[in-house]
N, CA, C, O and CB atoms as a CASP TS submission, in Angstrom:
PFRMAT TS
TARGET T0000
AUTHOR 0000-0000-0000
METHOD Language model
MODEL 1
PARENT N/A
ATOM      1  N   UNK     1       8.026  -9.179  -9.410  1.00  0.00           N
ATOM      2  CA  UNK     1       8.265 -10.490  -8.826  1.00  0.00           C
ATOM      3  C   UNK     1       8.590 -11.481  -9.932  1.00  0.00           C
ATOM      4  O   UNK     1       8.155 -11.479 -11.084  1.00  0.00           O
ATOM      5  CB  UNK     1       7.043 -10.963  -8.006  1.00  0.00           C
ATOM      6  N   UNK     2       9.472 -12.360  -9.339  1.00  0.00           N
ATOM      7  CA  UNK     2       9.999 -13.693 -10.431  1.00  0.00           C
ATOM      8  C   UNK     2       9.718 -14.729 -10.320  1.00  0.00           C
ATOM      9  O   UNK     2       8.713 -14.727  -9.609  1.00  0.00           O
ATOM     10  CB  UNK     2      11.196 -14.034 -10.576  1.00  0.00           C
ATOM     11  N   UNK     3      10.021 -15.887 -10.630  1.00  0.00           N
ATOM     12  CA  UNK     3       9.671 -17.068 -10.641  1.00  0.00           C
ATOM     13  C   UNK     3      11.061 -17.271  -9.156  1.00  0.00           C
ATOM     14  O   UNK     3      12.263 -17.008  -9.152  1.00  0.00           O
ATOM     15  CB  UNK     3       9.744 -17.923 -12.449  1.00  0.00           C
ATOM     16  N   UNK     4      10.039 -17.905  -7.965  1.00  0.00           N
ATOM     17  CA  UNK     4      11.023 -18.263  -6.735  1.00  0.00           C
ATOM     18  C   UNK     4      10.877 -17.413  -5.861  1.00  0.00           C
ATOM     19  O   UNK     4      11.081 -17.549  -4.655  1.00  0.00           O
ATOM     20  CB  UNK     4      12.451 -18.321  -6.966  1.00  0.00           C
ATOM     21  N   UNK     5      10.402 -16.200  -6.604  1.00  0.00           N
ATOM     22  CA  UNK     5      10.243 -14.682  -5.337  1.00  0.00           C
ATOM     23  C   UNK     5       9.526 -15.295  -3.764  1.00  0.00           C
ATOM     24  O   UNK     5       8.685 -16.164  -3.531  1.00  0.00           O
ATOM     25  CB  UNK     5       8.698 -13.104  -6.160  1.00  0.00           C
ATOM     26  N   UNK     6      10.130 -14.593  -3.096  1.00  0.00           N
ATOM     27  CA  UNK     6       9.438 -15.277  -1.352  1.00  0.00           C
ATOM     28  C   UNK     6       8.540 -13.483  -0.984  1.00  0.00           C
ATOM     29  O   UNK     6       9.301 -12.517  -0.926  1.00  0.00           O
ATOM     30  CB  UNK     6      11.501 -15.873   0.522  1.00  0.00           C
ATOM     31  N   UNK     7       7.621 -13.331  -0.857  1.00  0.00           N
ATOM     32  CA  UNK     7       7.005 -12.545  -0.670  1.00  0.00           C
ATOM     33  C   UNK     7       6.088 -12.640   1.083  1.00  0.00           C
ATOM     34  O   UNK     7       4.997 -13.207   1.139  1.00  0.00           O
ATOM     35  CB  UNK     7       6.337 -12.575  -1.967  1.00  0.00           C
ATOM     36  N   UNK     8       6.699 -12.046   2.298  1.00  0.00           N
ATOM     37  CA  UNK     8       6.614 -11.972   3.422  1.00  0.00           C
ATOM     38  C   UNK     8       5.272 -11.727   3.765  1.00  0.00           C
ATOM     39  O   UNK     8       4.693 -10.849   3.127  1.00  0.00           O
ATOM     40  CB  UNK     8       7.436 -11.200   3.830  1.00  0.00           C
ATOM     41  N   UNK     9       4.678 -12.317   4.627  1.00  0.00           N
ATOM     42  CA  UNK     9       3.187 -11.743   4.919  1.00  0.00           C
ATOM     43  C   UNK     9       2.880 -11.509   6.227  1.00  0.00           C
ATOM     44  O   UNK     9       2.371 -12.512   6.728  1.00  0.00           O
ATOM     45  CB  UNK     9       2.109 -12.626   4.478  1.00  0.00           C
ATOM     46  N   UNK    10       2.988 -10.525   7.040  1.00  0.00           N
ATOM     47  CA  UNK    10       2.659 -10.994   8.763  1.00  0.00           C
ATOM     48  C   UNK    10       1.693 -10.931   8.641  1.00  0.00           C
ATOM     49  O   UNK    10       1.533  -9.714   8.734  1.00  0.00           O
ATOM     50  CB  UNK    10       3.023 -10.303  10.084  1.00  0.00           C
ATOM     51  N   UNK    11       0.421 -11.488   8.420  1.00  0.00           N
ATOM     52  CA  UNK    11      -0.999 -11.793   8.518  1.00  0.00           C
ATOM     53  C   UNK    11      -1.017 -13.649   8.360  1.00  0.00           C
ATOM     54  O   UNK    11      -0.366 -14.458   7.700  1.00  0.00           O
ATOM     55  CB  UNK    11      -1.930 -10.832   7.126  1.00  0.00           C
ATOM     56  N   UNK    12      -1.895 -13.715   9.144  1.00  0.00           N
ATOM     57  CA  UNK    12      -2.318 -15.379   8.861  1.00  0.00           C
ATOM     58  C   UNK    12      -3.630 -15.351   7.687  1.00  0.00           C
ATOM     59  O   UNK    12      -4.251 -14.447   7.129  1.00  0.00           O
ATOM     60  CB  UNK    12      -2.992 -16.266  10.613  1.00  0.00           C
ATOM     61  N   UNK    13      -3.679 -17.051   7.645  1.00  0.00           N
ATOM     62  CA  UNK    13      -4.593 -17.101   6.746  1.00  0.00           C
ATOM     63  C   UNK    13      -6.228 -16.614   7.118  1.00  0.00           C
ATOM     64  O   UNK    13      -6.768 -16.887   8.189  1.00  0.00           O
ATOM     65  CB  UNK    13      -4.474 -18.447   6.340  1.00  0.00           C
ATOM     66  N   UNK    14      -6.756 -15.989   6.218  1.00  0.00           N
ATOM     67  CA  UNK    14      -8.056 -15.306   6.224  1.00  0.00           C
ATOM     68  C   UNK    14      -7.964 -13.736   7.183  1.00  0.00           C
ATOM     69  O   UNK    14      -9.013 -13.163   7.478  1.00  0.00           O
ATOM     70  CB  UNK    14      -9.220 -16.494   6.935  1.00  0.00           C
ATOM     71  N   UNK    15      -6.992 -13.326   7.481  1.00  0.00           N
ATOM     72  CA  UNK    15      -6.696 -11.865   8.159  1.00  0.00           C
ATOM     73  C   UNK    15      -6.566 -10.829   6.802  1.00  0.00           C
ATOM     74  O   UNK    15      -5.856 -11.086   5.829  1.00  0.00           O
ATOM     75  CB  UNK    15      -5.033 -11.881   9.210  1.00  0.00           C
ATOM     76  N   UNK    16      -7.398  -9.616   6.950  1.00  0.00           N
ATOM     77  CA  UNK    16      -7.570  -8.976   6.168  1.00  0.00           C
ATOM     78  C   UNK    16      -5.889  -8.380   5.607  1.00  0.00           C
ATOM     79  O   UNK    16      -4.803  -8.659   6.114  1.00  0.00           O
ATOM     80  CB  UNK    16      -8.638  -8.112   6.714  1.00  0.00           C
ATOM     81  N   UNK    17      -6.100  -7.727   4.723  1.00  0.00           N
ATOM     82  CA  UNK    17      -4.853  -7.114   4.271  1.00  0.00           C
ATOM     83  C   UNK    17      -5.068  -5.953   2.906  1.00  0.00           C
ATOM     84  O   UNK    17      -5.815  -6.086   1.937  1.00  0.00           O
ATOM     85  CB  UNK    17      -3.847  -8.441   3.833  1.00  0.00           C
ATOM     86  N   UNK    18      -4.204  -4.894   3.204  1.00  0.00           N
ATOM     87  CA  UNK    18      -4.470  -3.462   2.437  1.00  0.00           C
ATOM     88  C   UNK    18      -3.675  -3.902   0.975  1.00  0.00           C
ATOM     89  O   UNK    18      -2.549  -4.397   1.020  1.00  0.00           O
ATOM     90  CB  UNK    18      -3.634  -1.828   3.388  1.00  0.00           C
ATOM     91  N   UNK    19      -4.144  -3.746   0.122  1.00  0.00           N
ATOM     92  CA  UNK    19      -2.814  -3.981  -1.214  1.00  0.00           C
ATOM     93  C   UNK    19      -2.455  -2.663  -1.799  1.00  0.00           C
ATOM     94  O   UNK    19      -3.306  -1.886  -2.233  1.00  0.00           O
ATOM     95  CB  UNK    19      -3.359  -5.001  -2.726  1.00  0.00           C
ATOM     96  N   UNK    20      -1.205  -2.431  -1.804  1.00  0.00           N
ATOM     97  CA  UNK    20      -0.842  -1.138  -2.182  1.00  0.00           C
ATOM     98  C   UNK    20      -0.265  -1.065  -3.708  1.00  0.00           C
ATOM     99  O   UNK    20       0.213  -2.049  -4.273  1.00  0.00           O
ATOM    100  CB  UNK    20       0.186  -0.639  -1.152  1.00  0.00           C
ATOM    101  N   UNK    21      -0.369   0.177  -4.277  1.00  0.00           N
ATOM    102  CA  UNK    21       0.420   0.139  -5.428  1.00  0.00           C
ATOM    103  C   UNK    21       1.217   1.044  -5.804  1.00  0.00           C
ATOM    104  O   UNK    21       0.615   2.022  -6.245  1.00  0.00           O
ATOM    105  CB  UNK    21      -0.177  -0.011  -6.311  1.00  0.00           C
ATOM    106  N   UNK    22       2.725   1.161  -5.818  1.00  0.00           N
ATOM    107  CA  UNK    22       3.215   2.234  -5.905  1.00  0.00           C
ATOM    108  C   UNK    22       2.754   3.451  -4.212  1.00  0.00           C
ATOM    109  O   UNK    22       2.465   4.609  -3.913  1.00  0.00           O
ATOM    110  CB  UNK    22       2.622   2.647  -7.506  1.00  0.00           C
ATOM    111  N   UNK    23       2.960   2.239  -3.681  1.00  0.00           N
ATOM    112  CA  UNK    23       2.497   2.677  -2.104  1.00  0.00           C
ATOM    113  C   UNK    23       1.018   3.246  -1.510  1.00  0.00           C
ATOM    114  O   UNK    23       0.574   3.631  -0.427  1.00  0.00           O
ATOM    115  CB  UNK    23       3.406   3.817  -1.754  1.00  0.00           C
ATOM    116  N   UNK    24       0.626   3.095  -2.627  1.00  0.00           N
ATOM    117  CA  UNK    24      -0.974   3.743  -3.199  1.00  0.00           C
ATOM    118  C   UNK    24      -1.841   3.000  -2.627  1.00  0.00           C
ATOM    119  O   UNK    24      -1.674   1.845  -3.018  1.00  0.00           O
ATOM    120  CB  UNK    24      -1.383   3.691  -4.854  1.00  0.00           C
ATOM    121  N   UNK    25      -3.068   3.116  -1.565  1.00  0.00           N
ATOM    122  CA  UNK    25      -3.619   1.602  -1.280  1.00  0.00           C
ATOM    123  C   UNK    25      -4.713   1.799  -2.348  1.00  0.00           C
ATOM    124  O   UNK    25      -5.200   2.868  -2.717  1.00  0.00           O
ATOM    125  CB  UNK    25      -4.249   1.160   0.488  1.00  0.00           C
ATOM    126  N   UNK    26      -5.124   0.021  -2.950  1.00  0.00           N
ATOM    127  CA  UNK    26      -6.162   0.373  -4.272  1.00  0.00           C
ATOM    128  C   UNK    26      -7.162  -0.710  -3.671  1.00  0.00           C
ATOM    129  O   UNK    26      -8.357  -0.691  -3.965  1.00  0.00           O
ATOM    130  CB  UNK    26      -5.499   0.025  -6.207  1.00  0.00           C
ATOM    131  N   UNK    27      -6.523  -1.803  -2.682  1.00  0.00           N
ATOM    132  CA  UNK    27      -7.781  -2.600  -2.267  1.00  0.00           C
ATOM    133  C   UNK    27      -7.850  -3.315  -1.091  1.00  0.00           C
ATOM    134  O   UNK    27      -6.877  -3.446  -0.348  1.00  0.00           O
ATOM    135  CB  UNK    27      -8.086  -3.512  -3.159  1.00  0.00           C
ATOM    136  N   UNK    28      -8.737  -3.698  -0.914  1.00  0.00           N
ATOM    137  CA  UNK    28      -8.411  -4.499   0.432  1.00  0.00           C
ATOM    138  C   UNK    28      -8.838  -5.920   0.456  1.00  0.00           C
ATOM    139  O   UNK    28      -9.984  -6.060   0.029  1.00  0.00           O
ATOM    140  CB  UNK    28      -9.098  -3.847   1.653  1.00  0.00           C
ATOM    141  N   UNK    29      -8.320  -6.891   0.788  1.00  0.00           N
ATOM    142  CA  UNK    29      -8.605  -8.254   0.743  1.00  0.00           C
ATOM    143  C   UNK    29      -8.804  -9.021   1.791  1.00  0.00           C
ATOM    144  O   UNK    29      -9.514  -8.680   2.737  1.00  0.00           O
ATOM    145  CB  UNK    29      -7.808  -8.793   0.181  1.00  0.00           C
ATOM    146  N   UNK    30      -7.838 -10.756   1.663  1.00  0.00           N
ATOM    147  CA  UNK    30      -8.221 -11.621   2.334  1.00  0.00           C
ATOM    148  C   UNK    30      -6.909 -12.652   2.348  1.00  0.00           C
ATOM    149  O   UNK    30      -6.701 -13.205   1.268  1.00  0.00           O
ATOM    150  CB  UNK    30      -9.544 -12.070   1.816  1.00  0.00           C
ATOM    151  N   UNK    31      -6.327 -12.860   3.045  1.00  0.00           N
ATOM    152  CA  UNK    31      -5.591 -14.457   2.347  1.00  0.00           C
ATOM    153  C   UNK    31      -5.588 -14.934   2.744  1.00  0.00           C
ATOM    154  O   UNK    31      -5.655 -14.940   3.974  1.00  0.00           O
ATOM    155  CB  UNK    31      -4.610 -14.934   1.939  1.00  0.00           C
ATOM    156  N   UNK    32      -5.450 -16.323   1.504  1.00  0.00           N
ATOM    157  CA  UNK    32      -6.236 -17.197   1.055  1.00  0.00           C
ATOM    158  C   UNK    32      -4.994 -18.586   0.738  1.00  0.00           C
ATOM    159  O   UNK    32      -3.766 -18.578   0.653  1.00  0.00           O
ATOM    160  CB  UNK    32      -7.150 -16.472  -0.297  1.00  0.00           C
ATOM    161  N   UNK    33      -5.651 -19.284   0.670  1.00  0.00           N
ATOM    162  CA  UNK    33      -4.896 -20.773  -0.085  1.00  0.00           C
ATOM    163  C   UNK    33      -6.020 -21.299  -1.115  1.00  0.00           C
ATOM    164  O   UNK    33      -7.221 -21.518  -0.960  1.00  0.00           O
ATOM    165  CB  UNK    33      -4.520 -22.282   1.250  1.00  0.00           C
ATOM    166  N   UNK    34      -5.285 -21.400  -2.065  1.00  0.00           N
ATOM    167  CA  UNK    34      -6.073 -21.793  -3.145  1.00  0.00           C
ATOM    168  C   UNK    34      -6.356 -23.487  -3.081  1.00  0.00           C
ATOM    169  O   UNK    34      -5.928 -24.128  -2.121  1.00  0.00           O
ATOM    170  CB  UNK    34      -5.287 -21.308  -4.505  1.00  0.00           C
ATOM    171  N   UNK    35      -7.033 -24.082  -4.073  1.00  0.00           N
ATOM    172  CA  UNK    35      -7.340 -25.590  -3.931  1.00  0.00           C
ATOM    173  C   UNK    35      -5.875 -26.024  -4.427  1.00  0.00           C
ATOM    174  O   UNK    35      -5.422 -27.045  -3.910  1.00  0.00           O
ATOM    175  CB  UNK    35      -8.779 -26.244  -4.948  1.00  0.00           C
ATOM    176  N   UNK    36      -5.219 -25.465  -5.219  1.00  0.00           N
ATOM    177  CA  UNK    36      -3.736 -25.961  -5.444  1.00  0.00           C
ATOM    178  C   UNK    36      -2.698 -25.599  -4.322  1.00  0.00           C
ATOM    179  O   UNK    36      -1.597 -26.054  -4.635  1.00  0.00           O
ATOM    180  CB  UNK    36      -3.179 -25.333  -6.791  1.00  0.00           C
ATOM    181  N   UNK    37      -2.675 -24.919  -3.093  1.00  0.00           N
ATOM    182  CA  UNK    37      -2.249 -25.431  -2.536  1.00  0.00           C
ATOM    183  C   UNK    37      -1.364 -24.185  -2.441  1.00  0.00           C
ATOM    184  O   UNK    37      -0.410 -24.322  -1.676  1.00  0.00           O
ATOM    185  CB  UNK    37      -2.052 -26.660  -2.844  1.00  0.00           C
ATOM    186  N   UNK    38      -1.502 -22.680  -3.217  1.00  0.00           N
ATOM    187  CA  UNK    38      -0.813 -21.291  -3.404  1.00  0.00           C
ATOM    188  C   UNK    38      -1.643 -20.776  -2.170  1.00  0.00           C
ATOM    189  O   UNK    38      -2.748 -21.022  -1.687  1.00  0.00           O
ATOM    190  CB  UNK    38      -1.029 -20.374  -5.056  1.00  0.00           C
ATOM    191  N   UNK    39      -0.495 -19.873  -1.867  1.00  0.00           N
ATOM    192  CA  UNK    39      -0.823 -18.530  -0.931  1.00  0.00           C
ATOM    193  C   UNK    39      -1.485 -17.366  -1.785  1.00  0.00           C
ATOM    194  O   UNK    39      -0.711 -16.486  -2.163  1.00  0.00           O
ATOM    195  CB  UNK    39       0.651 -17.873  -0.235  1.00  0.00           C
ATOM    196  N   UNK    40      -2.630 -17.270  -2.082  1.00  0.00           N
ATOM    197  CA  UNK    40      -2.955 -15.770  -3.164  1.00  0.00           C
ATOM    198  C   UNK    40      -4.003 -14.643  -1.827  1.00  0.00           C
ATOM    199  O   UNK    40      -4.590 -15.051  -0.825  1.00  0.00           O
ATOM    200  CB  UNK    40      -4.454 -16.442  -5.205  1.00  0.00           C
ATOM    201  N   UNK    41      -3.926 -13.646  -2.187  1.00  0.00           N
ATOM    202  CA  UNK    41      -4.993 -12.730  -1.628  1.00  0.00           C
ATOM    203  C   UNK    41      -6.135 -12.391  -2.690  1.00  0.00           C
ATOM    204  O   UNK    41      -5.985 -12.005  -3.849  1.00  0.00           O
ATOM    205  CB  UNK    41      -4.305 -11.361  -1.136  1.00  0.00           C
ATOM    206  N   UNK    42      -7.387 -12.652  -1.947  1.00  0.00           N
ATOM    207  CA  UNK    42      -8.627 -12.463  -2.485  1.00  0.00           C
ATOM    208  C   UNK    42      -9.184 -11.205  -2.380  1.00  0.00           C
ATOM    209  O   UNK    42      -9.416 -10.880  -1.215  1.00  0.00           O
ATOM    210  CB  UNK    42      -9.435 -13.287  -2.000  1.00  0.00           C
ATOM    211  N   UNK    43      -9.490 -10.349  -3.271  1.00  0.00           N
ATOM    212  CA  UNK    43      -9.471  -9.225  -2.844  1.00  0.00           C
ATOM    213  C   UNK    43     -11.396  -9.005  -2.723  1.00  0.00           C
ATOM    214  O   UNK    43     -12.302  -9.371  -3.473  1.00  0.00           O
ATOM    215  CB  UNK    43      -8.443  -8.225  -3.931  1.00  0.00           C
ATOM    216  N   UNK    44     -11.392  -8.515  -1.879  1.00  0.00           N
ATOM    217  CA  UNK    44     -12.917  -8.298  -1.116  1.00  0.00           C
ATOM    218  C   UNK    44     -13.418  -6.858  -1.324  1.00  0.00           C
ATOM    219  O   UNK    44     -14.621  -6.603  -1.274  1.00  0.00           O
ATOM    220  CB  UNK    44     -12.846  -8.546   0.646  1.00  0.00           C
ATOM    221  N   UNK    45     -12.417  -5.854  -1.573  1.00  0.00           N
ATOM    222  CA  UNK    45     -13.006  -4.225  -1.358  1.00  0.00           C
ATOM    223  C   UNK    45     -11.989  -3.458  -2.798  1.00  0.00           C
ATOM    224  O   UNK    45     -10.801  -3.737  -2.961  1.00  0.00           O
ATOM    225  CB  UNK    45     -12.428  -3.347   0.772  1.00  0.00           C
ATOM    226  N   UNK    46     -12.844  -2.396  -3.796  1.00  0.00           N
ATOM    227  CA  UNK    46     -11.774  -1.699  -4.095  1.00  0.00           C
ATOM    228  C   UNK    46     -11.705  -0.402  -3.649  1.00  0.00           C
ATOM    229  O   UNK    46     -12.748   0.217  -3.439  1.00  0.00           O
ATOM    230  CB  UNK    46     -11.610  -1.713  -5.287  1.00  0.00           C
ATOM    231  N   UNK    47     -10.604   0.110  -3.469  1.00  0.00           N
ATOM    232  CA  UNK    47     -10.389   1.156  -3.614  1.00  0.00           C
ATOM    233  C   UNK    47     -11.364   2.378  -4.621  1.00  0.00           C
ATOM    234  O   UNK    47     -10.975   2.478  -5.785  1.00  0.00           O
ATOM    235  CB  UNK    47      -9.230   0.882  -3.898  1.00  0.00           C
ATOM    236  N   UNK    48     -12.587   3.281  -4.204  1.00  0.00           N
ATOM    237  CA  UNK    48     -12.693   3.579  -4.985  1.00  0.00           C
ATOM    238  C   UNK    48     -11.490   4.732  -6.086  1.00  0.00           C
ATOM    239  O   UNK    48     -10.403   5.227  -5.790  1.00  0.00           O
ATOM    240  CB  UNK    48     -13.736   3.741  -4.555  1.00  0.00           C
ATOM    241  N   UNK    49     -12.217   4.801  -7.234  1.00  0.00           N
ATOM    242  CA  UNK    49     -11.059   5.263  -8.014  1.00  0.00           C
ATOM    243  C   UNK    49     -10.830   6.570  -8.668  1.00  0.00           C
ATOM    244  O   UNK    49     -10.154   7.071  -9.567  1.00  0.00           O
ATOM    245  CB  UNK    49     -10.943   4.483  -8.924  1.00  0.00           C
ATOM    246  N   UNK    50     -12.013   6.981  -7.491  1.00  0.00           N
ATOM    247  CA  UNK    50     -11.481   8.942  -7.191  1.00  0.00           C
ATOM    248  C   UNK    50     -10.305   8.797  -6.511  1.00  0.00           C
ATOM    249  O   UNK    50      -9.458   9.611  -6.879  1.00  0.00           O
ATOM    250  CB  UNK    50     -12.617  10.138  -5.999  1.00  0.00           C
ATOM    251  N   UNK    51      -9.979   8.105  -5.714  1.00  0.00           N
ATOM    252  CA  UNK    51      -9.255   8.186  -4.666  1.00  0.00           C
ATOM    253  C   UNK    51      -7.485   7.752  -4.848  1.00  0.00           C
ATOM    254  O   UNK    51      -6.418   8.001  -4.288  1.00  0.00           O
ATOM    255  CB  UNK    51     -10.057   7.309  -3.705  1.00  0.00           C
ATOM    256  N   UNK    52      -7.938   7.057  -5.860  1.00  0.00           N
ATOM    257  CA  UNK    52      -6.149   6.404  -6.467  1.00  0.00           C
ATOM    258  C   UNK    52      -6.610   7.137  -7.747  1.00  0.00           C
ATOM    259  O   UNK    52      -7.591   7.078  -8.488  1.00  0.00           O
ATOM    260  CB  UNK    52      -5.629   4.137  -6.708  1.00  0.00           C
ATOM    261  N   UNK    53      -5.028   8.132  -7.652  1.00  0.00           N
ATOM    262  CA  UNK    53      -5.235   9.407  -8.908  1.00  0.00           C
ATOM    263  C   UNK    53      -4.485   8.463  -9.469  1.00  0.00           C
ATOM    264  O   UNK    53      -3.821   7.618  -8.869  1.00  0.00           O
ATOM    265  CB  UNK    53      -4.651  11.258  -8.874  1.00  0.00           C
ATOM    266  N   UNK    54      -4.631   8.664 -11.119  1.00  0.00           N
ATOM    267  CA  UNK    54      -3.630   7.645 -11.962  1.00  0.00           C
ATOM    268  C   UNK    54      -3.846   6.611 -12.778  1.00  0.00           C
ATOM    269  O   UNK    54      -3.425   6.306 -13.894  1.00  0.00           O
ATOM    270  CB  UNK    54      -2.922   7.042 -11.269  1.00  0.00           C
ATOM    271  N   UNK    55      -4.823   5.972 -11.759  1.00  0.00           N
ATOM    272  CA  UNK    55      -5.438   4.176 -12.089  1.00  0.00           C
ATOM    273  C   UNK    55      -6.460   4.192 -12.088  1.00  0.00           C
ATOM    274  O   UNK    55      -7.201   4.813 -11.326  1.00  0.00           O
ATOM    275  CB  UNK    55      -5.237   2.951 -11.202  1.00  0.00           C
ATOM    276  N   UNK    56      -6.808   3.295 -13.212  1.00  0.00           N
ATOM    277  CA  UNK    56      -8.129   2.622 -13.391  1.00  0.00           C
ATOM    278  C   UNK    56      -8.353   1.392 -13.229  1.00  0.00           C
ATOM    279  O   UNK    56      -7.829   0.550 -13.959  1.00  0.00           O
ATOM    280  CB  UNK    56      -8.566   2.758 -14.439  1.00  0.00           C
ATOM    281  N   UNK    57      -9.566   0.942 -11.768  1.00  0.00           N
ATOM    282  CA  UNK    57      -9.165  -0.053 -11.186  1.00  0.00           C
ATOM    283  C   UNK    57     -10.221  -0.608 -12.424  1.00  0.00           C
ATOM    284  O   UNK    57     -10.910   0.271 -12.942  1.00  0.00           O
ATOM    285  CB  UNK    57      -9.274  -0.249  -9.443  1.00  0.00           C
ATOM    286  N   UNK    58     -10.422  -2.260 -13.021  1.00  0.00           N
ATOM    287  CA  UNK    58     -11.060  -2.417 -13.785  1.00  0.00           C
ATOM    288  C   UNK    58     -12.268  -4.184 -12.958  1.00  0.00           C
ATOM    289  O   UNK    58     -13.314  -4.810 -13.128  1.00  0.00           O
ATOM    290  CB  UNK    58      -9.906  -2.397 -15.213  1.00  0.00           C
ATOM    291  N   UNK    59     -11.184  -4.121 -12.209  1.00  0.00           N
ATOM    292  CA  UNK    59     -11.918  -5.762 -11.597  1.00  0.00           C
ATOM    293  C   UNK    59     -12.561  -5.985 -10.809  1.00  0.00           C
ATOM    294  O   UNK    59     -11.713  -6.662 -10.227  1.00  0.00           O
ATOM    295  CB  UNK    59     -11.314  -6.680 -11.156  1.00  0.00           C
ATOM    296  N   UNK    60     -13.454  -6.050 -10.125  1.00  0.00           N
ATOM    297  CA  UNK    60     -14.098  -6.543  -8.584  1.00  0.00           C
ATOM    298  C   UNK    60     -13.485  -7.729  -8.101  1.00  0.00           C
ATOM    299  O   UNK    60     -13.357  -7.631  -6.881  1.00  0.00           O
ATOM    300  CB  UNK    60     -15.722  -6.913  -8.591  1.00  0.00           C
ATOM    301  N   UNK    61     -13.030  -8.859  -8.555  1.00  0.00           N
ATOM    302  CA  UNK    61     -12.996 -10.212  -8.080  1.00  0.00           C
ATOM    303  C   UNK    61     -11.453 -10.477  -8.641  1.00  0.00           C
ATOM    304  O   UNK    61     -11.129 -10.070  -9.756  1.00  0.00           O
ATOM    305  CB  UNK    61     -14.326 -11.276  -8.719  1.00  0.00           C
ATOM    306  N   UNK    62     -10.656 -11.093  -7.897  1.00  0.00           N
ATOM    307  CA  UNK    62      -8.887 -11.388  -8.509  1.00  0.00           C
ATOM    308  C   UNK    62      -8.694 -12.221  -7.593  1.00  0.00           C
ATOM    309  O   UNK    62      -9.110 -12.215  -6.435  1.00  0.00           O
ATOM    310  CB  UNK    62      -7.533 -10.092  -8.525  1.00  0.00           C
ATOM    311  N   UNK    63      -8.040 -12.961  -8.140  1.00  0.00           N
ATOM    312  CA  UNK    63      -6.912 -13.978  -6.920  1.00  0.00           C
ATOM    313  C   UNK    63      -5.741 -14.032  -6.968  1.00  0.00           C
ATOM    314  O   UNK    63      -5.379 -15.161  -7.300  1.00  0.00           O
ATOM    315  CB  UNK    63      -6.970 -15.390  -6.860  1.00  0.00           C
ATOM    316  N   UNK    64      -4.729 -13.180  -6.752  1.00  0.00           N
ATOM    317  CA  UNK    64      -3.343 -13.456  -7.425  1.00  0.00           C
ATOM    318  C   UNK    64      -2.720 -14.645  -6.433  1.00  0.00           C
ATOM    319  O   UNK    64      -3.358 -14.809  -5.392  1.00  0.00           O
ATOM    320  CB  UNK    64      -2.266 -11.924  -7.484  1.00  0.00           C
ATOM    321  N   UNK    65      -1.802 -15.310  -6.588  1.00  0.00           N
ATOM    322  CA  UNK    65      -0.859 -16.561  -6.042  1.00  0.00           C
ATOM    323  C   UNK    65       0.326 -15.480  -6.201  1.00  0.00           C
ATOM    324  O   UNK    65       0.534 -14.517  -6.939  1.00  0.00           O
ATOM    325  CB  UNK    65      -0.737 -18.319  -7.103  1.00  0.00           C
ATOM    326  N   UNK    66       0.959 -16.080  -5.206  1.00  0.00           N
ATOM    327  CA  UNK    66       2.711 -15.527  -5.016  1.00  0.00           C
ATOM    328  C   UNK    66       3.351 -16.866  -5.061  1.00  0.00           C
ATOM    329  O   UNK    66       4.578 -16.870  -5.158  1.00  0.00           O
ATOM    330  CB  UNK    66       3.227 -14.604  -3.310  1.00  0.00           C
ATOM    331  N   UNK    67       2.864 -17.758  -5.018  1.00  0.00           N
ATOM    332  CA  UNK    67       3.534 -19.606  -5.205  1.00  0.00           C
ATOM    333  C   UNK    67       3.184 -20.199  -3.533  1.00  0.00           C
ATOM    334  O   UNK    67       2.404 -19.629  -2.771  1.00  0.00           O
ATOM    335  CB  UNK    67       5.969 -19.720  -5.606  1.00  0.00           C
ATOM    336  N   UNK    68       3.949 -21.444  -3.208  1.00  0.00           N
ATOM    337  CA  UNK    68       3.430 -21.739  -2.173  1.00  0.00           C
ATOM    338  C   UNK    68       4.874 -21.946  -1.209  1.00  0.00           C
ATOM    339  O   UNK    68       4.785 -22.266  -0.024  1.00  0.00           O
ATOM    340  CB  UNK    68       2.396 -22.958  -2.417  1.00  0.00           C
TER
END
């Protein structure tokens, strides 16, 4: 993703959502609006990491923004 990217969501705000990687699901979240006013997903669950061969998940807690 770039600076301007529009990233589609059919979920409303606070409806759970799977995050995939490399089509891989690694977690499951939340989204969210941040106090600035971004669309980010909060991620609530990981994937454990028997389960995604490959990756090492390292975080419990993230907020990424896609912009607003």
């Amino acid at each position: 993703l770039g600076r301007g990217a529009v990233v589609e969501l059919n979920q409303l705000l606070n409806d759970p959502v799977e995050i995939l990687a490399n089509e891989i699901p690694i977690a499951k979240g939340e989204v969210i609006v941040t106090d600035e006013g971004y669309i980010g997903v909060k991620i609530t669950e990981l994937t454990p990491s028997q389960k995604v061969s490959g990756a090492t998940l390292i975080s419990k807690s993230a907020v990424g923004s896609f912009g607003k």
